[in-house]
C-alpha positions, -999 to +999 in steps of 0.1 A: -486-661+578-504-633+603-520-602+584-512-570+589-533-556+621-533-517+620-545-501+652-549-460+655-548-453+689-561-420+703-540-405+731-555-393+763-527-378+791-542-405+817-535-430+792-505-427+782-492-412+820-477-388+796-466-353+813-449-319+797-437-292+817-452-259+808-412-248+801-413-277+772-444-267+757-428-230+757-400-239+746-413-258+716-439-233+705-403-210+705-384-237+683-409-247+659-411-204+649-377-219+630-379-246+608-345-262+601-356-275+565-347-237+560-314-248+560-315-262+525-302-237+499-284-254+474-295-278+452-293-313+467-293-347+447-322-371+440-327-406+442-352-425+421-360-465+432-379-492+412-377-522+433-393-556+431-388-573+466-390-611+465-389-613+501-387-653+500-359-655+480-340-627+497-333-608+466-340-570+453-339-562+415-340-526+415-334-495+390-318-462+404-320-432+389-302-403+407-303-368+393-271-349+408-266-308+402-232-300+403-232-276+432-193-278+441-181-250+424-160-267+403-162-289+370-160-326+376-151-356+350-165-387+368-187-395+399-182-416+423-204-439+446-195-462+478-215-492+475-213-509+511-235-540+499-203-555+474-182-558+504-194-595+504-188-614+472-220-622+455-246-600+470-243-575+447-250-574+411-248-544+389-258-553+358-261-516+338-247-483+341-263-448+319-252-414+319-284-395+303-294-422+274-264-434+268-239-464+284-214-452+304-175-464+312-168-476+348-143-492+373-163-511+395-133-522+428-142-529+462-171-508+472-160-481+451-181-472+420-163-446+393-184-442+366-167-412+337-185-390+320-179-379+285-180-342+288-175-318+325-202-316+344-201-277+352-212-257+383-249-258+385-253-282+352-273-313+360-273-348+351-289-382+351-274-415+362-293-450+363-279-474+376-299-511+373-286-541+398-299-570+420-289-574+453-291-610+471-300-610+512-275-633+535-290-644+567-279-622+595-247-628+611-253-617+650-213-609+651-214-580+628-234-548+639-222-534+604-237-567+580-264-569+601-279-537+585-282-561+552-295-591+560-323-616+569-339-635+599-370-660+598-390-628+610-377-597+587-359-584+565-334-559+568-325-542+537-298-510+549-274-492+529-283-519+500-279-492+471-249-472+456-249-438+475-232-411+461-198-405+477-195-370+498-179-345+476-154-319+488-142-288+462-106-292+462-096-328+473-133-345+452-148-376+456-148-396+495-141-428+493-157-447+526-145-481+533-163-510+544-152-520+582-168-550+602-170-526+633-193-495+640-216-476+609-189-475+578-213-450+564-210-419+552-232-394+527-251-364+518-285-354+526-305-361+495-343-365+481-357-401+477-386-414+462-389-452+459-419-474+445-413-510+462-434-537+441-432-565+470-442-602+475-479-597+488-490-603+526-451-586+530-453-556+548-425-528+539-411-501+565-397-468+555-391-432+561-414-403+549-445-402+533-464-434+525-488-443+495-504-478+489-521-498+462-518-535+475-483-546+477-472-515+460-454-498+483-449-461+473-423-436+497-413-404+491-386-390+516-376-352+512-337-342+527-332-380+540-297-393+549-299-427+534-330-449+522-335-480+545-364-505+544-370-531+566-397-560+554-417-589+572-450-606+567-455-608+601-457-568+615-485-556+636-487-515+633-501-494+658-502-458+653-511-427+666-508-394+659-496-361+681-491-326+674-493-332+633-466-364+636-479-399+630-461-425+649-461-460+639-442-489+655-442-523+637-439-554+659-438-588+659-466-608+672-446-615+704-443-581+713-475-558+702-483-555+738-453-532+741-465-513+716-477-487+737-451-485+760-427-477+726-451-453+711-448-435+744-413-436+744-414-421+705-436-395+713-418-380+746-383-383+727-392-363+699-405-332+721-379-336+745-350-330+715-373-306+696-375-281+725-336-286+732-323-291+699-342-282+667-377-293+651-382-329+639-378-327+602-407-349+589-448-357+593-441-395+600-420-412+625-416-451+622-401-480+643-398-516+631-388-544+652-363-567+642-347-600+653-312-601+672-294-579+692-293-551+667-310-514+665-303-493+638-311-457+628-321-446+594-337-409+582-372-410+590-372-446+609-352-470+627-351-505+635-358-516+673-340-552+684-366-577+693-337-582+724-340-544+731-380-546+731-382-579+751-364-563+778-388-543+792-398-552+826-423-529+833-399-500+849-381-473+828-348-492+836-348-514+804-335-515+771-366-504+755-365-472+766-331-468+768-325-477+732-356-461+717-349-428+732-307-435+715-322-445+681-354-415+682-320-388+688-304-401+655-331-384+638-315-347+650-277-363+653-273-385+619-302-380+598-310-339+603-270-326+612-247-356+595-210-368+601-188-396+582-197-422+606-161-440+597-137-408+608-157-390+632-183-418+647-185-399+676-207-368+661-236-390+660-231-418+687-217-401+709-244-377+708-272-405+711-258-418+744-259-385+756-292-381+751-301-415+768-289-394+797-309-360+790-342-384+785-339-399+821-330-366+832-364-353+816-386-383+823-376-404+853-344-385+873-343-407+899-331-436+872-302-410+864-279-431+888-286-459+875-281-453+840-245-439+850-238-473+869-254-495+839-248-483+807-220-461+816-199-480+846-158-473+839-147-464+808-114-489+804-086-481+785-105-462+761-091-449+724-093-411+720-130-399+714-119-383+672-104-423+667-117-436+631-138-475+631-106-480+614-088-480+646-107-507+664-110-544+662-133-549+690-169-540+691-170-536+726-138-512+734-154-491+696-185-488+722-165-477+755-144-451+730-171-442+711-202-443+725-200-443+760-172-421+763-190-393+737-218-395+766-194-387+794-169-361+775-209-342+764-219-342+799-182-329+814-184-300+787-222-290+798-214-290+830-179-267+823-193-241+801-232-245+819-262-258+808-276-225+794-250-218+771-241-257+761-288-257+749-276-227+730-245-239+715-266-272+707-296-257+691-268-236+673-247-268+659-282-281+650-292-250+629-260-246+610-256-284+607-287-291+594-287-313+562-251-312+560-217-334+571-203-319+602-166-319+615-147-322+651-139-287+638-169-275+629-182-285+670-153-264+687-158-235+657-190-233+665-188-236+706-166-215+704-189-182+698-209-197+727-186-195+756-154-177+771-149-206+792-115-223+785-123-265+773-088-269+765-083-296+795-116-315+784-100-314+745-065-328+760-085-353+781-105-366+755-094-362+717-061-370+704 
C-alpha cells in the first residue's frame, strides 16, 4: 500500500513554459468584473451525505438528507428521484425513506424513486427528505462508458452518480423521468448545494469537488451550486498541487504516472484561463483531477476523472490524449457543471461543446497542431445521426461519438465561422451568463443566438439538426 505523497509546487513562467497573451489577461480581468454565481436567485436544493466507504469490500452505506424549497410555482404531492445506480440488480439497497420525522409511502421501479407526501408542498414551503441505503461497487466493465462511472479497478474506485438525484422539475408537465441507457451520460439534474462527510477505510484517499476539510480518514466536502456529487477513491494516489490566481489545482495519480503530473497541472491551469476569458469565470476555489484505470474520463462539478490510457499517452508533444482530453474534461466545468443540459435528450449541449473546445485550446496554445487535431480526432464524420438525436437513438458507442461529439465540434466551428468570431465570444459568454446553474435547451441556444446576429443559420440548422 503507497502513502499519500502531497507535493505543492510553486509556478515560475520558465517552468512551467507557460505564456498568456496580454489580450487574455485583459480579457479576464474584464470577465472576472462578473461573477456568474450571480446567476443564482431562487432557492436551490441541498444535499446532505453521511457515508462510510469500505473501499475493500466495494460497498457505501450512506444517509442522505436533501432539503428541497418548492420554487416551481406550483403545489406538488410527491417528489421524484432517478436513481442511475438500481439499473443493475443488486447494487442498490434502499433501506429507509422519511419525510420530516416521519416514514414515508413510495414506489420504488426501475430507477425511478416516487416517494408521496401527505400534505402539498406549496410555492416557497420547504421540506426534508432522508433517504438511508447501501450501495455495492461491481468491477468495471471496459464496454460501458455509462457503468463505468460506478465501479471498481484494482487501482480506484469510481463512485459516480451512486445516490438518488432529484429528478429535474418543470411547472406544468412535473417530475423528469431520465432513463438508464448503456450508451453516452444518461444523466440529467439540477444545480444543487452538497455537503458530504465521507468516514473511509484509512490509508484510502477520497477525490471530490469543492472545498476540502480533514481529520484522518474523515473526509469532509462541501460543494456550493454543483451539478452532481462524484467521488473517486484509491489508496494508492500521489497529489501534487499548486495554486494560481486564488485556484488550487490538484491532480491525483497513480504511482506510474506522477511524472506527468506537471505536464497535467499545466494543462488544468491554461484550460481554465483560456474558457474564463472566452466564456465565463470558473465557478469554484478548487479544481481537481484523479486518475483512473481504463479507457474512461469522466467529468463531474468541481473535478473529473483522467483515464490512466488518456495520461499514458503522452509522448512528450501536445499531440496526445493527455492534453487533448484534459482540456475536453477541464470545459465540462463551464458546459455541464456551470450551464447544464439533460445529457439523455440533448447530449450535444455539453459534448459537443467540449470537443469544440479541444479545438479552441490548440488554437490558443499550439496552432500549428490545429491540422492535426482536424485529421485525428475529427477525420470524416460517417453517416452521422442528426446533432438534437437522444442516447436513446444509438446502439453504438462509436457512431453516439461521430453524432454527438465529433459532429457538435464541427457544426460549433461552421456556425463561428458564419456569423464571425466576434459575435459567436459574445453569443457564448451570453449563453454562459443566462445559462448559468440551470438546464439549457436546443431552443434556448438559437433563442439566445439569435439577439447576437442578423446572419441567416438556417442552412447550418437543416444541415445539422433534425
Amino acid at each position: 500500500m503507497h502513502r499519500l505523497r502531497s507535493v505543492s509546487v510553486t509556478l515560475r513562467v520558465n517552468v512551467l513554459k507557460y505564456v498568456v497573451s496580454a489580450a487574455l489577461i485583459a480579457a479576464l480581468l474584464m470577465v472576472g468584473a462578473s461573477s456568474a454565481h450571480a446567476q443564482i436567485a431562487r432557492p436551490i436544493p441541498r444535499y446532505d451525505f453521511d457515508i462510510d466507504l469500505d473501499y475493500f469490500a466495494h460497498r457505501l452505506d450512506a444517509t442522505q438528507r436533501v432539503t428541497l424549497p418548492n420554487s416551481f410555482d406550483e403545489s406538488i404531492s410527491e417528489v421524484v428521484f432517478n436513481v442511475p445506480a438500481a439499473h443493475t440488480p443488486g447494487v442498490f439497497d434502499l433501506q429507509q425513506v422519511m419525510v420530516g420525522n416521519a416514514p414515508a409511502t413510495y414506489h420504488f421501479a426501475g430507477t425511478k424513486l416516487t416517494i408521496e407526501l401527505l400534505n402539498e408542498l406549496k410555492p416557497d414551503d420547504v421540506i426534508t427528505l432522508t433517504l438511508k441505503f447501501s450501495v455495492r461497487v461491481l468491477p468495471l466493465d471496459a464496454t460501458s462508458f455509462a457503468g463505468a462511472n460506478l465501479a471498481y479497478t484494482s487501482d480506484a474506485t469510481n463512485i459516480g452518480y451512486w445516490y438518488p438525484l432529484l429528478a429535474p422539475y418543470r411547472s406544468g408537465t412535473g417530475w423528469i423521468e431520465v432513463p438508464f441507457y448503456p450508451i453516452g451520460d444518461p444523466f440529467a439534474s439540477e444545480s444543487a448545494d452538497y455537503s458530504a462527510t465521507i468516514t473511509a477505510t484509512p490509508g484510502v484517499t477520497v477525490v471530490s469537488g469543492g472545498e476540502l476539510s480533514r481529520r484522518g480518514n474523515m473526509w469532509h466536502y462541501d460543494l456550493p451550486r454543483g451539478r452532481t456529487f462524484g467521488m473517486l477513491a484509491s489508496p494508492r494516489y500521489q497529489q501534487t498541487s499548486v495554486t494560481v490566481n486564488h485556484i488550487t489545482y490538484s491532480i491525483y495519480t497513480l504511482p506510474e504516472h506522477t511524472h506527468l503530473a506537471t505536464i497535467a497541472l499545466q494543462t488544468m491551469i491554461r484550460a481554465v484561463w483560456l474558457y474564463s476569458s472566452i466564456y465565463g469565470p470558473y465557478p469554484y476555489s478548487t479544481l481537481r483531477v484523479a486518475e483512473v484505470t481504463g479507457p474512461w474520463s469522466m467529468e463531474f462539478s468541481g473535478f473529473c476523472a483522467l483515464g490512466a490510457t488518456d495520461i499514458g499517452d503522452y509522448d512528450g508533444t501536445t499531440r496526445n490524449r493527455l492534453i487533448r482530453i484534459a482540456a475536453h474534461e477541464v470545459s465540462h466545468q463551464w458546459w455541464y457543471s456551470v450551464v447544464g443540459d439533460n445529457q439523455v435528450t440533448e447530449p450535444w449541449l455539453d459534448e459537443g461543446m467540449a470537443r469544440f473546445n479541444e479545438l479552441r485550446y490548440y488554437e490558443a496554445y499550439s496552432p500549428e497542431d490545429v491540422p492535426w487535431w482536424w485529421d485525428s480526432v475529427i477525420g470524416t464524420l460517417r453517416n452521422p445521426l442528426p446533432l438534437n438525436s437522444s442516447v436513446a437513438d444509438f446502439t453504438d458507442h462509436g457512431r453516439y461519438l461521430q453524432s454527438i461529439y465529433n459532429q457538435g465540434a464541427v457544426f460549433l466551428d461552421a456556425l463561428r465561422a458564419r456569423i464571425g468570431q466576434p459575435a459567436f465570444n459574445t453569443f457564448m459568454r451570453d449563453l454562459y451568463r443566462r445559462g448559468s446553474f440551470r438546464l439549457i435547451t436546443t431552443q434556448d441556444f438559437f433563442d439566445i443566438l439569435e439577439n447576437h446576429t442578423e446572419v441567416n443559420v438556417q442552412p447550418l440548422v437543416r444541415k445539422y439538426f433534425k
